[in-house]
Steps between C-alpha positions, in 0.01 A plus 500: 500500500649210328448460143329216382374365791235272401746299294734487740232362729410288257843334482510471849194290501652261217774437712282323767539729775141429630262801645658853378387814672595857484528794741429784352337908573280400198531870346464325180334127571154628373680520109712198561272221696378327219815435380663414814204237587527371121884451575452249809529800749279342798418771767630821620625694817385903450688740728247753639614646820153755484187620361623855532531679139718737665709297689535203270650777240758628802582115561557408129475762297252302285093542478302291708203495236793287296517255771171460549416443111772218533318305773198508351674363201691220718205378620292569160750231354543271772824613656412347818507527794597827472667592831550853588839588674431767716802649716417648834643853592394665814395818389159339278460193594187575740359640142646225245460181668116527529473665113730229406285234657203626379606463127596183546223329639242674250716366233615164606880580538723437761737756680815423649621788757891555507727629756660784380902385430825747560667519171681732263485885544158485660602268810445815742184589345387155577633461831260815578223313307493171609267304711456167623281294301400336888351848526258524227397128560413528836309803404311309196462189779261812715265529207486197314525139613808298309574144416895433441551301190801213485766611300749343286833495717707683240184766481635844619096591572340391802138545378169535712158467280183750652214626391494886365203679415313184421777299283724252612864640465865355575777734634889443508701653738841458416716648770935508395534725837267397757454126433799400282424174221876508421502122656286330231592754216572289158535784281737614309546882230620539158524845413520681174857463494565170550578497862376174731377650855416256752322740703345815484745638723822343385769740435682259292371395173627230308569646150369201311485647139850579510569139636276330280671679210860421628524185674433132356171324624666283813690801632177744419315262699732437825494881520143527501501204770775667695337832488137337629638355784570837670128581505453637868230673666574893432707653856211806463199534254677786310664581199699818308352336115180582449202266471436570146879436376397107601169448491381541795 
């Protein structure tokens, strides 16, 4: 979506911001990986919350055969680990989950299962929809035995490591609802329009393009300091902007 990407990437690398990634529905990664990896790109996350044709297409409106082709190509040029962010709806997930875990294993990915999150104009249609991520553990924990990995404190993925059809595989489970990580969040969101978020659910963006464009350095930066101070764990895990509008 954003033109010239791998330079930007590029630049981002020359600035010495150590390991880059990129989330992405890699519709297009299978034209664009070689470039990316040749630009200091290190590793991808692919959102795929199915192996359904017909319901990828309802979820996203894309092809799934396009997503596919760009995982092959992730891993073809060493975008990797490629982890596989998979969010859980309660409708499929008795379908998905074992598809999902099933491609990943044979292929040496990793697959991080997502609670589904309240926001924008679908936050009814994911109320209906959502399930614990507890659930679908405990039901993986009946067929499979699991190992928990330690995690990085500032890690929103707790992440247990089992063996699926033969091959060694590591699953995330990152859970905003059931099992909030709010408390050793680091994180912070730069949209496309210049606006600082310090959480995925913060209703108040600091407009820092504006700021940077009409305040002098010391002031631009007490702002920035002011603003940061007032990160707080979110009242409720929901939001009326949509996930896409920040990144998320």
């Amino acid at each position: 979506m954003r033109s010239g990407l791998p330079g930007f990437i590029q630049r981002l690398s020359e600035a010495g911001l150590g390991e880059i990634s990129l989330t992405t529905n890699a519709s297009r990664l299978a034209d664009m990986a070689e470039d990316l990896k040749a630009a200091s790109l290190a590793r991808v996350n692919i959102s795929l919350d199915t192996l359904n044709a017909g319901r990828f297409r309802d979820l996203t409106s894309g092809l799934l055969d396009d997503t596919l082709s760009g995982i092959e190509s992730a891993v073809a040029f060493g975008l990797t680990p490629v982890k596989l962010n998979a969010v859980l709806r309660r409708s499929s997930w008795r379908e998905d989950v074992p598809e999902l875990l099933g491609f990943a294993a044979e292929r040496g990915l990793q697959v991080r299962f997502i609670e589904l999150m309240r926001t924008g104009p679908t936050a009814d249609w994911a109320a209906g929809e959502y399930i614990s991520a507890a659930v679908v553990r405990d039901w993986l924990q009946t067929i499979v035995s699991t190992v928990p990995i330690l995690r990085s404190p500032d890690s929103p993925a707790r992440v247990d490591e089992l063996t699926w059809t033969g091959h060694l595989l590591r699953v995330g489970w990152i859970t905003p609802h059931s099992n909030p990580f709010c408390d050793g969040c680091n994180r912070l969101r730069l949209d496309s329009s210049g606006r600082l978020y310090r959480c995925l659910m913060d209703p108040d963006p600091l407009p820092l393009n504006d700021l940077m464009t009409s305040l002098p350095q010391p002031e631009l930066h007490k702002a920035v300091r002011e603003y940061m101070q007032g990160k707080r764990i979110p009242a409720v895990m929901s939001t009326a902007g949509t996930m896409a509008s920040i990144g998320g």
